[in-house]
mmCIF file of the N, C-alpha and C atoms, coordinates in Angstrom:
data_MODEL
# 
_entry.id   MODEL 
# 
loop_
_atom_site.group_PDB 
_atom_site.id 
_atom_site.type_symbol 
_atom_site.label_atom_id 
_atom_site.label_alt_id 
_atom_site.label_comp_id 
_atom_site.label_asym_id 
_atom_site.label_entity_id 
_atom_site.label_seq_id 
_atom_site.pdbx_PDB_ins_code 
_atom_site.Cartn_x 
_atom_site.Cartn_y 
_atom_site.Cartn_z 
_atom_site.occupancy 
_atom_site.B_iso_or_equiv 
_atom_site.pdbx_formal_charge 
_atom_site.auth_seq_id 
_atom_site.auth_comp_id 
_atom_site.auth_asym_id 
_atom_site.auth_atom_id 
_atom_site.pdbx_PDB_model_num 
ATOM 1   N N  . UNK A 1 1  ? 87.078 25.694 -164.969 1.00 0.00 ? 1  UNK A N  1 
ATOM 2   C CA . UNK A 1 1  ? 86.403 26.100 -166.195 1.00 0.00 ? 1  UNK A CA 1 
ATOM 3   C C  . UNK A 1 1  ? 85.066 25.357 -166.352 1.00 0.00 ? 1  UNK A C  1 
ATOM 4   N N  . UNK A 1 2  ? 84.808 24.406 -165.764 1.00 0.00 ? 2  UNK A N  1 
ATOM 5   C CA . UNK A 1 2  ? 83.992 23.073 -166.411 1.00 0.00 ? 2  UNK A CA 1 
ATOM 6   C C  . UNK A 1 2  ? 82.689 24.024 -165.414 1.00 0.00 ? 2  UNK A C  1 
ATOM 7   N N  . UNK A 1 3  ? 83.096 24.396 -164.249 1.00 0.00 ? 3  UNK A N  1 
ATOM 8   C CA . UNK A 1 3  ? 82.980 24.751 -162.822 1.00 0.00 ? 3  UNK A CA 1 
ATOM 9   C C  . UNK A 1 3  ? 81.632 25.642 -163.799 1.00 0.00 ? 3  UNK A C  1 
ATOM 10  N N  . UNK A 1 4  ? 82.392 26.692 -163.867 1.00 0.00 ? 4  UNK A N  1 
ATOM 11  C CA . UNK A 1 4  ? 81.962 27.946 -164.474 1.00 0.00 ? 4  UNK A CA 1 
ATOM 12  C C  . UNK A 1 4  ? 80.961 27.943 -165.856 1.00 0.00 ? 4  UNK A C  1 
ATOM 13  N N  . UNK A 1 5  ? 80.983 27.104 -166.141 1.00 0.00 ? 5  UNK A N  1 
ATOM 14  C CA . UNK A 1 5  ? 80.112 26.519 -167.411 1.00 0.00 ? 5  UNK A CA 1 
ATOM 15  C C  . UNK A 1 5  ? 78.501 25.580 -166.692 1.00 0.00 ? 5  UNK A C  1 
ATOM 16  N N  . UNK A 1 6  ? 79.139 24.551 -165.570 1.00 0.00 ? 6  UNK A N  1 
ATOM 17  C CA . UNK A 1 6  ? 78.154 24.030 -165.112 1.00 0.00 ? 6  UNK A CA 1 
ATOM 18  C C  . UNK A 1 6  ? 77.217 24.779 -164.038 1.00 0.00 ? 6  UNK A C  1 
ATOM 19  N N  . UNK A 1 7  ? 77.147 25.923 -163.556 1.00 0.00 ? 7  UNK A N  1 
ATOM 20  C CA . UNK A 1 7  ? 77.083 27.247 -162.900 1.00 0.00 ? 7  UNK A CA 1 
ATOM 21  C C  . UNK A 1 7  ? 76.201 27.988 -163.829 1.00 0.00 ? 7  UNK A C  1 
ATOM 22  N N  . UNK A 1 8  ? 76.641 28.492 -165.113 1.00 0.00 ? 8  UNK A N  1 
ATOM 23  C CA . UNK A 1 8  ? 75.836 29.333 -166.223 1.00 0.00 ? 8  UNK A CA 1 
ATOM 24  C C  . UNK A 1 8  ? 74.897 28.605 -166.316 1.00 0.00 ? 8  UNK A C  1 
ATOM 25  N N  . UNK A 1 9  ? 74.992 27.185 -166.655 1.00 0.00 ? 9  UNK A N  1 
ATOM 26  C CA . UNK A 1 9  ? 73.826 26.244 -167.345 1.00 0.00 ? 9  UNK A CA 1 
ATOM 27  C C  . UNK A 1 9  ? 72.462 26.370 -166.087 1.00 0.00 ? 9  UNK A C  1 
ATOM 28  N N  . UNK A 1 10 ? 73.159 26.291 -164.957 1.00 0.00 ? 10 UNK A N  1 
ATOM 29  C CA . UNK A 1 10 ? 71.707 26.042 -164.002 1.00 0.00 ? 10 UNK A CA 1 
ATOM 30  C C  . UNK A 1 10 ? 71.389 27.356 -163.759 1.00 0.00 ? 10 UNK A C  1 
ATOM 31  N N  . UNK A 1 11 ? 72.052 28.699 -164.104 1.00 0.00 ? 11 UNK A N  1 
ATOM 32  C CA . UNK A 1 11 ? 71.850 30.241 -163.890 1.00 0.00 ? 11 UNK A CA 1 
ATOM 33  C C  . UNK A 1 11 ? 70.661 30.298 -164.717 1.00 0.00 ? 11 UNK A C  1 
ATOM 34  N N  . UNK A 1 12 ? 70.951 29.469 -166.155 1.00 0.00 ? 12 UNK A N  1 
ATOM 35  C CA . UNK A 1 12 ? 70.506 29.600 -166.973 1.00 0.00 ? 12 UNK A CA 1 
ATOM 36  C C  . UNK A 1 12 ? 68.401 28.975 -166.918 1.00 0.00 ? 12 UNK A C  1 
ATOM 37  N N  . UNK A 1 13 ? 68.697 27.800 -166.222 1.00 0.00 ? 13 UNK A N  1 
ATOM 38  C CA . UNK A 1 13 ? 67.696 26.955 -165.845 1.00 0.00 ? 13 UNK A CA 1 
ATOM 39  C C  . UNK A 1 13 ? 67.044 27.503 -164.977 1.00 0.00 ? 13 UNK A C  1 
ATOM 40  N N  . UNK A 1 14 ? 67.277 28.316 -163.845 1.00 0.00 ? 14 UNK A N  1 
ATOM 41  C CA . UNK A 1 14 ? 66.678 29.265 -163.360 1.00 0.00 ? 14 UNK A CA 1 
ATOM 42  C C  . UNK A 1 14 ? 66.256 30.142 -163.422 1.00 0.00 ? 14 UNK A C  1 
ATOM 43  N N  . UNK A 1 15 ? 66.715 30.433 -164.612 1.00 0.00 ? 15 UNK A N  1 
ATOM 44  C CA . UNK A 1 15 ? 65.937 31.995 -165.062 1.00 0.00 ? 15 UNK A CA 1 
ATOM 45  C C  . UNK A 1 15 ? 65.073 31.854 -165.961 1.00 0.00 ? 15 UNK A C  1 
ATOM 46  N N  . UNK A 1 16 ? 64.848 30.879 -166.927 1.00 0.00 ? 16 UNK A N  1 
ATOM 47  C CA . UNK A 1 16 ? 63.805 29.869 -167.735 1.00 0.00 ? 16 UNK A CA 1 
ATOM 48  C C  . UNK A 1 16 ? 62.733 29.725 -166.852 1.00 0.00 ? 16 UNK A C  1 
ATOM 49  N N  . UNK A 1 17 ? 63.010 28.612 -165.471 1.00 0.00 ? 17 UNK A N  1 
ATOM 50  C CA . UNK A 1 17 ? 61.758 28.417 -164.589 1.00 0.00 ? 17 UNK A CA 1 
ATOM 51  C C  . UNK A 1 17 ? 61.200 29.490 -164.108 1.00 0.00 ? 17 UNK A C  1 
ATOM 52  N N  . UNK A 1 18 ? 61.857 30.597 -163.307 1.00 0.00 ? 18 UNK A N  1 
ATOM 53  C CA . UNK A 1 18 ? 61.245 31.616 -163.235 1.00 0.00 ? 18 UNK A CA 1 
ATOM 54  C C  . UNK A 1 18 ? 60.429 32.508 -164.156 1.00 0.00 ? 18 UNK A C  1 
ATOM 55  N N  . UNK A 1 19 ? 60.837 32.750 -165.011 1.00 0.00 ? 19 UNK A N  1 
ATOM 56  C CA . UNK A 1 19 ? 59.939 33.465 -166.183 1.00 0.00 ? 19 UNK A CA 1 
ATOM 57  C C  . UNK A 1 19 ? 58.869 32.382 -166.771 1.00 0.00 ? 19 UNK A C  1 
ATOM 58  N N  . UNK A 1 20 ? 59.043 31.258 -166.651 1.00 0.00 ? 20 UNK A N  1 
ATOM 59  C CA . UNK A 1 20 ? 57.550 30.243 -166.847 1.00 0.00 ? 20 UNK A CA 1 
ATOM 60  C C  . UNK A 1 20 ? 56.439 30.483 -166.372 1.00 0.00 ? 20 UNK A C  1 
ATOM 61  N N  . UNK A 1 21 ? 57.315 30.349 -164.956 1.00 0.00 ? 21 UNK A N  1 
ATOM 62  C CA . UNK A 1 21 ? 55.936 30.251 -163.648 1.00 0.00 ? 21 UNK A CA 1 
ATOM 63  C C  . UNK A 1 21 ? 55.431 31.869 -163.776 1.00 0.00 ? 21 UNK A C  1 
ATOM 64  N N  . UNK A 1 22 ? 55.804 33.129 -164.251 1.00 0.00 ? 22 UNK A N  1 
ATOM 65  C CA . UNK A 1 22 ? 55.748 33.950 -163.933 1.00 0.00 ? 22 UNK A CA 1 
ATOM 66  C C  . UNK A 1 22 ? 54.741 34.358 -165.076 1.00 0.00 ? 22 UNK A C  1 
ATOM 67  N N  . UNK A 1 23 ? 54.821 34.054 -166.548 1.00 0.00 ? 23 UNK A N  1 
ATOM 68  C CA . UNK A 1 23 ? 54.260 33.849 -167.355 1.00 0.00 ? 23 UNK A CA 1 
ATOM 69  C C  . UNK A 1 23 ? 52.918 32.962 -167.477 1.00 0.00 ? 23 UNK A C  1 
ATOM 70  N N  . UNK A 1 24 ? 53.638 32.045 -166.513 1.00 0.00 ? 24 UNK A N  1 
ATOM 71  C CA . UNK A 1 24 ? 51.672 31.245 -166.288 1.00 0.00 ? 24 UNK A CA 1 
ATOM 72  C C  . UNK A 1 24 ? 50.798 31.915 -165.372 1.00 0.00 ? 24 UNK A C  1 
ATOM 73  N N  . UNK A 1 25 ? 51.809 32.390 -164.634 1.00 0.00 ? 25 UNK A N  1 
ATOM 74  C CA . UNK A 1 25 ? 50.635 33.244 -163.352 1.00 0.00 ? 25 UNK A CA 1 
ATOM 75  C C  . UNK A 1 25 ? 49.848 34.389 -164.436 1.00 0.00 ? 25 UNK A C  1 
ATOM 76  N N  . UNK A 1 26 ? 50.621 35.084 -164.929 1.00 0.00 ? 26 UNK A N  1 
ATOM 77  C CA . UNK A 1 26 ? 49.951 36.237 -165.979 1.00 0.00 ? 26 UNK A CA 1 
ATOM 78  C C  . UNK A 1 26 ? 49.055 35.470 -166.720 1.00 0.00 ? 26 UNK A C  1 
ATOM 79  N N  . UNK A 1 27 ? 49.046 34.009 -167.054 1.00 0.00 ? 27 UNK A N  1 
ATOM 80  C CA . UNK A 1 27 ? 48.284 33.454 -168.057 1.00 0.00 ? 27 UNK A CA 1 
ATOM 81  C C  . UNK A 1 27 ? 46.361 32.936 -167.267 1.00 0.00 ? 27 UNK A C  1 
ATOM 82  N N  . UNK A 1 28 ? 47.328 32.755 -166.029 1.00 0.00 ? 28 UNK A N  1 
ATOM 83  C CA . UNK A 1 28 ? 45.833 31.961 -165.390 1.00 0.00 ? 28 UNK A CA 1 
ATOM 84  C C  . UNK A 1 28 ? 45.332 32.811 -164.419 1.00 0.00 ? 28 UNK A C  1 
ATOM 85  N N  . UNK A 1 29 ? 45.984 34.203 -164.463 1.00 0.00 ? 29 UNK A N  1 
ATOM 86  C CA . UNK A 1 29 ? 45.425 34.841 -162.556 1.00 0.00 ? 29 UNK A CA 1 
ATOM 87  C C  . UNK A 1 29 ? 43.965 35.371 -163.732 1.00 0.00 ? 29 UNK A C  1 
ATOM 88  N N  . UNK A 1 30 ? 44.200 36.096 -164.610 1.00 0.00 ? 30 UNK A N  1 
ATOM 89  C CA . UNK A 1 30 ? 43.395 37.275 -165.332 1.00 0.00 ? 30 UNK A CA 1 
ATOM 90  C C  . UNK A 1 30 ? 42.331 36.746 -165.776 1.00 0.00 ? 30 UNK A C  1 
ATOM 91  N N  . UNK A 1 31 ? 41.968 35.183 -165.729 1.00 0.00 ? 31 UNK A N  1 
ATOM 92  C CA . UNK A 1 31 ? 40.535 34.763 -165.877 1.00 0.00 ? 31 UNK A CA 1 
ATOM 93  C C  . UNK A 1 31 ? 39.795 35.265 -164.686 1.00 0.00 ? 31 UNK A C  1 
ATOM 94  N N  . UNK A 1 32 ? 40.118 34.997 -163.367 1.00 0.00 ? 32 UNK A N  1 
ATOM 95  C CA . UNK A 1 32 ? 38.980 35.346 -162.476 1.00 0.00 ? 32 UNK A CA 1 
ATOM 96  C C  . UNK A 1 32 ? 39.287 36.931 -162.300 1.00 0.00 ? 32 UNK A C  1 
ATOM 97  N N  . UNK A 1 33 ? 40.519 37.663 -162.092 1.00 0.00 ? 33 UNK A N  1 
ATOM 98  C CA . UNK A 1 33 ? 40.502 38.931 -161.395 1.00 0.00 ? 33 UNK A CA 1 
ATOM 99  C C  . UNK A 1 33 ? 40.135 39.860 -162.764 1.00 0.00 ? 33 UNK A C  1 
ATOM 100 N N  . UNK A 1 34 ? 40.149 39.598 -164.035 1.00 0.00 ? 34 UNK A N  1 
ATOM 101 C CA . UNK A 1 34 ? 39.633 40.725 -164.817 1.00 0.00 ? 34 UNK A CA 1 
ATOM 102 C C  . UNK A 1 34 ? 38.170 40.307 -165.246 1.00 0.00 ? 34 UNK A C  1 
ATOM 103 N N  . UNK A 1 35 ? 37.765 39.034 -165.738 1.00 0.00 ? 35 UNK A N  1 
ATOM 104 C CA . UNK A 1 35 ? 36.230 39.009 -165.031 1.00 0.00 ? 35 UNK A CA 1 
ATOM 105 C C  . UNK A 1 35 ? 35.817 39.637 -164.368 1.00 0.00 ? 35 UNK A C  1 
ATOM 106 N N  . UNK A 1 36 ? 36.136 39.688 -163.212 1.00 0.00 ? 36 UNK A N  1 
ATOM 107 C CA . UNK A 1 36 ? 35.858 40.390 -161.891 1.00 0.00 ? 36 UNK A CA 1 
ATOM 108 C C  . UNK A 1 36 ? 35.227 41.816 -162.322 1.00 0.00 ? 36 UNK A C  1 
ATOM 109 N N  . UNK A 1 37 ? 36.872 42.089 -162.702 1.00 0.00 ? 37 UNK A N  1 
ATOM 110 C CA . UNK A 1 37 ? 36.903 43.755 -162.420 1.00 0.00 ? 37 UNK A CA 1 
ATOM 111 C C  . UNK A 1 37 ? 35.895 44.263 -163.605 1.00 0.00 ? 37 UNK A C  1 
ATOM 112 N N  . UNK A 1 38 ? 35.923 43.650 -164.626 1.00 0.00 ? 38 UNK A N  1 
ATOM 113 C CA . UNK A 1 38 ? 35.263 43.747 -166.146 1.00 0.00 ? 38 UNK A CA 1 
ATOM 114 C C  . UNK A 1 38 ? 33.522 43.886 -165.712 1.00 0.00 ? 38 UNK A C  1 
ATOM 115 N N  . UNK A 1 39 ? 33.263 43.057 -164.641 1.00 0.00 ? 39 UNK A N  1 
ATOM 116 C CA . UNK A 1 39 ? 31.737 43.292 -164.623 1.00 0.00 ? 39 UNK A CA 1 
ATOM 117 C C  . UNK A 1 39 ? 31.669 44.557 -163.636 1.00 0.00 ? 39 UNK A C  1 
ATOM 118 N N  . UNK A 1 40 ? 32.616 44.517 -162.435 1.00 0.00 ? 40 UNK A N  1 
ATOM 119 C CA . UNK A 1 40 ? 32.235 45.392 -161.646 1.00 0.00 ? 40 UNK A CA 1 
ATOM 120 C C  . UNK A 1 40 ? 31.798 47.182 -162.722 1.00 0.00 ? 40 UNK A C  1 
ATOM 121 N N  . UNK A 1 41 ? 32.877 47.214 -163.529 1.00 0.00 ? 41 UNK A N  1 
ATOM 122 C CA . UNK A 1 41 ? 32.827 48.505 -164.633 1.00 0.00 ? 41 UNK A CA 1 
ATOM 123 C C  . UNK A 1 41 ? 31.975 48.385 -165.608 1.00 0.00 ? 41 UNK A C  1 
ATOM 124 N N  . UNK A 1 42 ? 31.121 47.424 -165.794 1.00 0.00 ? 42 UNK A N  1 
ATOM 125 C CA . UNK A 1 42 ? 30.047 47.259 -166.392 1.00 0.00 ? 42 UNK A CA 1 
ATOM 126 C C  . UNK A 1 42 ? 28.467 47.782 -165.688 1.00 0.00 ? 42 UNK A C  1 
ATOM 127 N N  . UNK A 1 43 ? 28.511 47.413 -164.568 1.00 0.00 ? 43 UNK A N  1 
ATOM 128 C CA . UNK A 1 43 ? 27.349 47.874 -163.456 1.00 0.00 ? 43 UNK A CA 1 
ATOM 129 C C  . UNK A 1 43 ? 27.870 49.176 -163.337 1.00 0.00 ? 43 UNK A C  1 
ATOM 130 N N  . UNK A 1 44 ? 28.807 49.613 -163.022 1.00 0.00 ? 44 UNK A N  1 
ATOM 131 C CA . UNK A 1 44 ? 29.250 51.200 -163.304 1.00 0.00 ? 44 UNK A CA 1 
ATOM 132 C C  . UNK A 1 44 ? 28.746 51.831 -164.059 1.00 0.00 ? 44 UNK A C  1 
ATOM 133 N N  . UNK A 1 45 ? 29.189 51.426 -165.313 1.00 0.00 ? 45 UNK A N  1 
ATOM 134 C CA . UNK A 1 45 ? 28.669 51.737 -166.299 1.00 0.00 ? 45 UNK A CA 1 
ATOM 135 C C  . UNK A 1 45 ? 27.045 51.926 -166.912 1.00 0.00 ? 45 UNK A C  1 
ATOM 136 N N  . UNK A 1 46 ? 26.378 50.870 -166.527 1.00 0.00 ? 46 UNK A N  1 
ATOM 137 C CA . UNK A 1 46 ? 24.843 51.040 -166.490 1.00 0.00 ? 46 UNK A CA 1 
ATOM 138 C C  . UNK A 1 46 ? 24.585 52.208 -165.521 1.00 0.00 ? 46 UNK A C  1 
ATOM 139 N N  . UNK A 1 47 ? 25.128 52.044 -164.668 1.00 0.00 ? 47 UNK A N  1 
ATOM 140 C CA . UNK A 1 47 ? 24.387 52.760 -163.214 1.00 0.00 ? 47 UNK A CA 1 
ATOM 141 C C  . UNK A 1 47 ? 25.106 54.854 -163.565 1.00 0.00 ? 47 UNK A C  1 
ATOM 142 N N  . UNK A 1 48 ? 26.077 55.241 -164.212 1.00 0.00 ? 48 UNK A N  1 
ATOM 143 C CA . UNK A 1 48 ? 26.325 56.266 -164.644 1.00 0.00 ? 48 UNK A CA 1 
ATOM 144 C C  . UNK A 1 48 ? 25.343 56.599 -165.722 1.00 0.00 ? 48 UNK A C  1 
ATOM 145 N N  . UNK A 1 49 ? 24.977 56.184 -166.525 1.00 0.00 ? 49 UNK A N  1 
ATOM 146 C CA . UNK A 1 49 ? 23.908 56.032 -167.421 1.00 0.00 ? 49 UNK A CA 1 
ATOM 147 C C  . UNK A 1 49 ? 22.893 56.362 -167.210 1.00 0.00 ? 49 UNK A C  1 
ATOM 148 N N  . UNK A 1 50 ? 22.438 55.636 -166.253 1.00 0.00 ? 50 UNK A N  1 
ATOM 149 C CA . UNK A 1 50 ? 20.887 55.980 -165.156 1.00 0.00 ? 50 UNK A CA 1 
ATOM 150 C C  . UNK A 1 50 ? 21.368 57.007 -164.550 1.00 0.00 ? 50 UNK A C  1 
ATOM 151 N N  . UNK A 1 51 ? 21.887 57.669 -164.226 1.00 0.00 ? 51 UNK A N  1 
ATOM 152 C CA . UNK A 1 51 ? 21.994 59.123 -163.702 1.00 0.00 ? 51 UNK A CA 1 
ATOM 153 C C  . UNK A 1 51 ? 22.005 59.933 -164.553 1.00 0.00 ? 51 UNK A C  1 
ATOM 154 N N  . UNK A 1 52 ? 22.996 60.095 -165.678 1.00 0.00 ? 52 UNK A N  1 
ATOM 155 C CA . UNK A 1 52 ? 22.943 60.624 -166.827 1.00 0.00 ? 52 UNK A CA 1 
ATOM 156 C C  . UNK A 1 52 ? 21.498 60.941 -167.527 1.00 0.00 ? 52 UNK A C  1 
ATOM 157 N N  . UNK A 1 53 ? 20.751 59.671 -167.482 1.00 0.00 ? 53 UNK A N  1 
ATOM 158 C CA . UNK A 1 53 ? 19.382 60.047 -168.421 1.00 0.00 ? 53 UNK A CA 1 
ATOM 159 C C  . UNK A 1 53 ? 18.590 60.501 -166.597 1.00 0.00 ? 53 UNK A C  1 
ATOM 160 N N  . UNK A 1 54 ? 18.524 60.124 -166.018 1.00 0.00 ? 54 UNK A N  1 
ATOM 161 C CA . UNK A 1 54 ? 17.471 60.544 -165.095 1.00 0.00 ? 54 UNK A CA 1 
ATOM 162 C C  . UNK A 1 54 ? 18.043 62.205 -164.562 1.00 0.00 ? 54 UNK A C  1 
ATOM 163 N N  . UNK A 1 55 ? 19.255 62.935 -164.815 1.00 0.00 ? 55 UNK A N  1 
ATOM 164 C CA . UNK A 1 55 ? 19.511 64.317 -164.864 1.00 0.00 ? 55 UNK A CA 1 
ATOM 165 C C  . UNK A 1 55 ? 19.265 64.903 -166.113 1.00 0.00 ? 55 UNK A C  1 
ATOM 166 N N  . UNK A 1 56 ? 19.119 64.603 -167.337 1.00 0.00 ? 56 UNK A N  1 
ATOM 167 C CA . UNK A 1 56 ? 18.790 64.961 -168.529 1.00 0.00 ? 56 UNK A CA 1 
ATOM 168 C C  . UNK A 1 56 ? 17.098 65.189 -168.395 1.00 0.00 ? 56 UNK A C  1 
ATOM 169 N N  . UNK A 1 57 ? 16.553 64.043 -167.933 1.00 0.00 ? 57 UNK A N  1 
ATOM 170 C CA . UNK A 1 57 ? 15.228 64.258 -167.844 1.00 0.00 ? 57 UNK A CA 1 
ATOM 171 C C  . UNK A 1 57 ? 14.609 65.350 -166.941 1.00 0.00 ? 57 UNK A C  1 
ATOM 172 N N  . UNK A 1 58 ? 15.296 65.884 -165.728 1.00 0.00 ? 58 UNK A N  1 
ATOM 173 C CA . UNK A 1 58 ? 14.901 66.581 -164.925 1.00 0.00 ? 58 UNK A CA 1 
ATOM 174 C C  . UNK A 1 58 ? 14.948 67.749 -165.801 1.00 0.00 ? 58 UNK A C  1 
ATOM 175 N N  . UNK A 1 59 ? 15.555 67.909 -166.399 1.00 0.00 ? 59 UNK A N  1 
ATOM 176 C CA . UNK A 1 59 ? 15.822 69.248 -167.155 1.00 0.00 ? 59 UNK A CA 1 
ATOM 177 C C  . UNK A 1 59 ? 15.154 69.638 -167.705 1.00 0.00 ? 59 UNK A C  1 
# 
């Protein structure tokens, strides 16, 4: 019984650490990779723009 109790507790401790580390990764990856991606769709964004007005103008 004691068995089965001391078993849950570290089931338990393991599934705590895992969802930590898993939770910090979500906490610290998204500074550099959505930066990232955030400017890349920004220059997109300008650069659709400049097509947009430079096909408007042809018109």
């Amino acid at each position: 019984m004691e068995m089965m109790q001391m078993r849950l507790c570290i089931n338990r401790c393991i599934v705590l650490a895992v969802t930590f580390l898993v939770l910090m990764n979500f906490y610290l990856a998204p500074k550099s990779v959505v930066a990232y991606n955030t400017k890349n769709l920004t220059t997109m964004n300008i650069m659709a723009k400049q097509d947009i007005t430079k096909s408007v103008s042809k018109n």
